[in-house]
N, C-alpha and C positions, 0 to 999 in steps of 0.2 A: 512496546517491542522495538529495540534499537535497532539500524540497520546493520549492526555489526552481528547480531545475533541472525539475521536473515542470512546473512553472507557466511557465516561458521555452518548455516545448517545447508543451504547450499554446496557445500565442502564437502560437509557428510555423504550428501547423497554420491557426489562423484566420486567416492572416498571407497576401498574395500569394507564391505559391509561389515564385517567382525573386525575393525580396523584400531591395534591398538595405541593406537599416536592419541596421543592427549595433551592439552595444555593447563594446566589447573588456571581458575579464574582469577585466585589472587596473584599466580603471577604474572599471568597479562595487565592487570593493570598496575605491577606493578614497573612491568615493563613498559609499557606506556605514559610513565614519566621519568623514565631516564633514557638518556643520550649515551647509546656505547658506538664508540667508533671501532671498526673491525675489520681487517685486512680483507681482500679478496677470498687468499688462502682458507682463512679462520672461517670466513660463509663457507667453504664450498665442506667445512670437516665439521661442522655444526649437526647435530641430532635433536629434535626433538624429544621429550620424557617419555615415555610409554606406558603403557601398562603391564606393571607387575604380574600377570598370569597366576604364581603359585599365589603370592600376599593376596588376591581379588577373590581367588577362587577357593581360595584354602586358606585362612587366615590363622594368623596365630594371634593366642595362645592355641592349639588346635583341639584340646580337647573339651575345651569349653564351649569353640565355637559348635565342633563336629558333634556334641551334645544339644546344642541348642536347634540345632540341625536335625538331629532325631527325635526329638520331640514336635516339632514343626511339622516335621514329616510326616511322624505317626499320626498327629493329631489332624490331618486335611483327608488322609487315609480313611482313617475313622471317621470323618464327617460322609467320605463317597460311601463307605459300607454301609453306613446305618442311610444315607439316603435312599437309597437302591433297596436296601429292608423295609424305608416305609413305604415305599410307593407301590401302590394297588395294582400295576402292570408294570413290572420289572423289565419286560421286553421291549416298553414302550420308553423308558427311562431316556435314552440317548437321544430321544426324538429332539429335546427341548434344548434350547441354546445355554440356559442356567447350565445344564450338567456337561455340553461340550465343554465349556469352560473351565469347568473343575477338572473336568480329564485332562486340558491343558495345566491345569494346576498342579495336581499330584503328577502329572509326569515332568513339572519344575522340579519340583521341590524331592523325590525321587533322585532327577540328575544332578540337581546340585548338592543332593548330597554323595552320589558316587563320584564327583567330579571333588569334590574338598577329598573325597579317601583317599580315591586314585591317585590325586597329588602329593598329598604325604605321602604316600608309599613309594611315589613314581617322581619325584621331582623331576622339572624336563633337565638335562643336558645341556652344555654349553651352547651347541649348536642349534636347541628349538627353543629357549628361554625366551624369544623373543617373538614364537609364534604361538597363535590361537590356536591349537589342537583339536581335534573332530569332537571332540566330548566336553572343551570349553565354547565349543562352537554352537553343540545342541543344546548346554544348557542355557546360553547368552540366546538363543533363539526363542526359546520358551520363554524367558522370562520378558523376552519381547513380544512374546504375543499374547501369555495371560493375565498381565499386569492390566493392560486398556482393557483387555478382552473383559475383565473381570469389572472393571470399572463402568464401560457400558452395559453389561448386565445388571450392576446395580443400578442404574439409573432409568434402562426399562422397566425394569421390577418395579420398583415404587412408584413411576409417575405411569405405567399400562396396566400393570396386573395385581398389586397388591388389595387384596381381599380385606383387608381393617384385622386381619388374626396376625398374630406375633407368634410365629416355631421359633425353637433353638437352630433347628436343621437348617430352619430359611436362612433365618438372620445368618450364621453362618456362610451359607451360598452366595449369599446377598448381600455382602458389608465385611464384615469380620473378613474373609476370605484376601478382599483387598490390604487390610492390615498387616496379615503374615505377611503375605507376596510381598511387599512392601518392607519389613524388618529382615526377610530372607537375603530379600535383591540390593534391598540401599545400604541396609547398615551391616548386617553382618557379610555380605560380600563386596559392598560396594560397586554396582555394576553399571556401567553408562550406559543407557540408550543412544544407538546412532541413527540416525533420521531415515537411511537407504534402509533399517529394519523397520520400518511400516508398511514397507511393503509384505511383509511377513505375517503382520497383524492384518492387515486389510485383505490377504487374502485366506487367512483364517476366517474373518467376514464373510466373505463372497463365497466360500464353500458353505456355510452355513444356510447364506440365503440361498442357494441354489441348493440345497437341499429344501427349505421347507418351502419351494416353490414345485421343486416335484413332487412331494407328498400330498401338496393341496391336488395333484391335480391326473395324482398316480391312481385311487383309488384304492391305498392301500388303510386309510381308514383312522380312526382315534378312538379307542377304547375308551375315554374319560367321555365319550360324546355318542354313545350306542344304543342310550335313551328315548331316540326319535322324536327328540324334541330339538334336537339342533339342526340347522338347514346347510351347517358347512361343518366339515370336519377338520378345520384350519388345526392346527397343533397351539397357536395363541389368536385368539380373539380381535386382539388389535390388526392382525395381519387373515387376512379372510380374501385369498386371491380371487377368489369364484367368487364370493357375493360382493366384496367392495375392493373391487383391482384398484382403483385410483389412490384409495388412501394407505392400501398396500405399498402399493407403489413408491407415492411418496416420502411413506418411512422407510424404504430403504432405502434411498433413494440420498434422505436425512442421515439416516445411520452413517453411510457407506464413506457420502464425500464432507458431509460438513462437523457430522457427532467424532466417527472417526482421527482425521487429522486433527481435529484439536484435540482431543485427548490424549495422542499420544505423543504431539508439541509437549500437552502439561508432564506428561508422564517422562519425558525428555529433560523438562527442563527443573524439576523434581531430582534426577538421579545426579544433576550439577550442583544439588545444595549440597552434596556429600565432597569430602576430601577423597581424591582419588587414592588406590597406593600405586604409585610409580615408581618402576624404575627412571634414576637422572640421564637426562639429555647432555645435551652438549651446552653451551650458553648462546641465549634469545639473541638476533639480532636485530638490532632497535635503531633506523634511518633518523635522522635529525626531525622527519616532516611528524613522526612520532608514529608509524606505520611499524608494524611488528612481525617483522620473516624467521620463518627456521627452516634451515637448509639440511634435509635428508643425507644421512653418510650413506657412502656404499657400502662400506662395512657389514652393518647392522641390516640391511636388506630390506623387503617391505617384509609385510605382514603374512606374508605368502611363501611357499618356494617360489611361485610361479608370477610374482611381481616386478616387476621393473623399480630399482631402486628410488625413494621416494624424492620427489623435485620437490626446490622451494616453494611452500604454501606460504598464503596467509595468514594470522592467527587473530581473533577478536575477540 
């Protein structure tokens, strides 16, 4: 990990969280070995590229994508109806973390496909082309929180709870699930995670575990455990607050600060192997010592109405 890469994610965080300024990576370096000299002036009317909004979120060709879009769709749909069909307590269904996540999932894959329609129909205007919209904003929040969401549930699956049987259902829940999200978010919308949305995923986290911290300890019960042969009605085994707090403990503890941010570091630095679609900036401007600034127009505004026009960053 460069430290140039610590200092871009640093940015992010200071940065408006749905924040469409981007620098694509081959042209950072390839601004970083050329010498442009550039007046005062020229810095202070410089823009950074942005992000395309219609091209990211509604790509063309559009019917090919917005097909490919409904089938994706249908098919994550279909996997929560037929889960919720097999499972023996239906009401019991939301308890478990697997299926939050899919409910984060199908309500991705759901907005982004009303947010690709909406944009065809709706292209923005001169005057918001160049902002995140409340419907590019929900569905860029979802995709930030069940892409890792999704990723650390496969990971507790397999190495806490996996039973040696192979379902279609699981495997789906379980693996597959991250695939789509994955060809939904990278390829066919191209979507970048920004480091200030992990805050979004983590506390997606943190409602989960507080939930199944008051369920252990609410008395409101586990129908998979009514047998009187179990001495805790934890909803996962690995997590038993009342009989083993400490190792409870500790895996959230695991999850929360160290499973978490690296995931979604990877998940971040994942959605930078993709070409962005941008709209063009102004031109880089590139100091002798080989240091790389772009200076924010007023023009173009931030990413906000309610932004203060964007100062010169750094870019790495």
């Amino acid at each position: 990990m460069t430290p140039g890469c610590f200092q871009r994610s640093r940015r992010e965080f200071s940065s408006p969280m749905f924040d469409l300024t981007e620098l694509p990576k081959s042209q950072a370096n390839n601004a970083n070995n050329k010498e442009v000299a550039l007046t005062r002036e020229e810095l202070a009317t410089t823009t950074p590229p942005r992000l395309d909004v219609v091209k990211t979120f509604s790509p063309s060709p559009r019917i090919a994508y917005i097909s490919a879009k409904v089938f994706l769709t249908a098919w994550v749909v279909a996997m929560m109806a037929k889960s919720i069909q097999n499972s023996s307590f239906p009401s019991f269904w939301l308890a478990y973390l697997t299926h939050w996540g899919w409910v984060a999932t199908v309500a991705y894959f759901l907005s982004s496909l009303m947010t690709a329609l909406y944009l065809a129909k709706n292209p923005p205007d001169a005057s918001s082309v160049d902002k995140a919209g409340l419907i590019v904003k929900i569905t860029w929040a979802l995709f930030a929180i069940s892409l890792p969401g999704e990723i650390i549930i496969c990971i507790l699956f397999w190495a806490l709870e996996f039973d040696g049987t192979v379902r279609y259902v699981s495997m789906m829940l379980h693996g597959v699930g991250v695939l789509l999200l994955a060809i939904d978010g990278f390829v066919l919308n191209r979507i970048p995670l920004r480091m200030k949305q992990f805050l979004l995923y983590e506390l997606f986290a943190t409602l989960y575990l507080t939930w199944n911290i008051i369920h252990a300890f609410s008395g409101i019960g586990n129908p998979y455990k009514d047998n009187g042969e179990q001495d805790d009605d934890a909803i996962y085994a690995s997590m038993k607050w009342k009989e083993n707090t400490a190792s409870a403990v500790i895996l959230g503890v695991l999850v929360l600060f160290v499973a978490n941010p690296i995931i979604f570091w990877f998940c971040r630095g994942v959605s930078r192997l993709f070409p962005m679609r941008l709209k063009e900036g102004g031109p880089m401007v590139v100091e002798s010592g080989g240091d790389v600034e772009m200076a924010g127009g007023q023009e173009n505004g931030g990413a906000f109405d309610d932004e203060e026009p964007m100062k010169p960053v750094e870019v790495y």
